[in-house]
N, C-alpha and C positions, 0 to 999 in steps of 0.2 A: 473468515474469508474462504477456508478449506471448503466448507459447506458451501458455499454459496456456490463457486466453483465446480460442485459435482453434481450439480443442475443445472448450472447455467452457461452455455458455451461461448463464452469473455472472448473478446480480441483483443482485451487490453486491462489494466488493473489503472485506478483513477483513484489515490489517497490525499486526502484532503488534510490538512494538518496546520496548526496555528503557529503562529510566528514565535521564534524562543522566547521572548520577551514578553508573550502571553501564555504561557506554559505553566500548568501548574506542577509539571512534575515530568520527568522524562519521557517522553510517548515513545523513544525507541523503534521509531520505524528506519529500515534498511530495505530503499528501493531495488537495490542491486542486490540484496540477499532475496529480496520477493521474488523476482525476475527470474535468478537461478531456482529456486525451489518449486515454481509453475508455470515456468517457461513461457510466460508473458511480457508484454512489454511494460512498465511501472512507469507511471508520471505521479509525479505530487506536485502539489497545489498550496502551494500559504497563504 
């Protein structure tokens, strides 16, 4: 996401993510740790 980021000038960060119950494993996303770390706005999606 860093990369992408340093080419590409985002108004917003859009993570897409499966429901826990179809998870095979932790995906660890923190939309409020995104948010502070690239000072964008974070939506996720399940």
């Amino acid at each position: 996401m860093e990369d992408a980021l340093a080419t590409f000038p985002a108004e917003r960060i859009l993570i897409f993510t499966r429901p826990s119950s179809e998870q095979r494993y932790d995906e660890g996303i923190d939309a409020e740790a995104l948010e502070q770390r690239f000072g964008l706005p974070v939506e996720q999606a399940k």
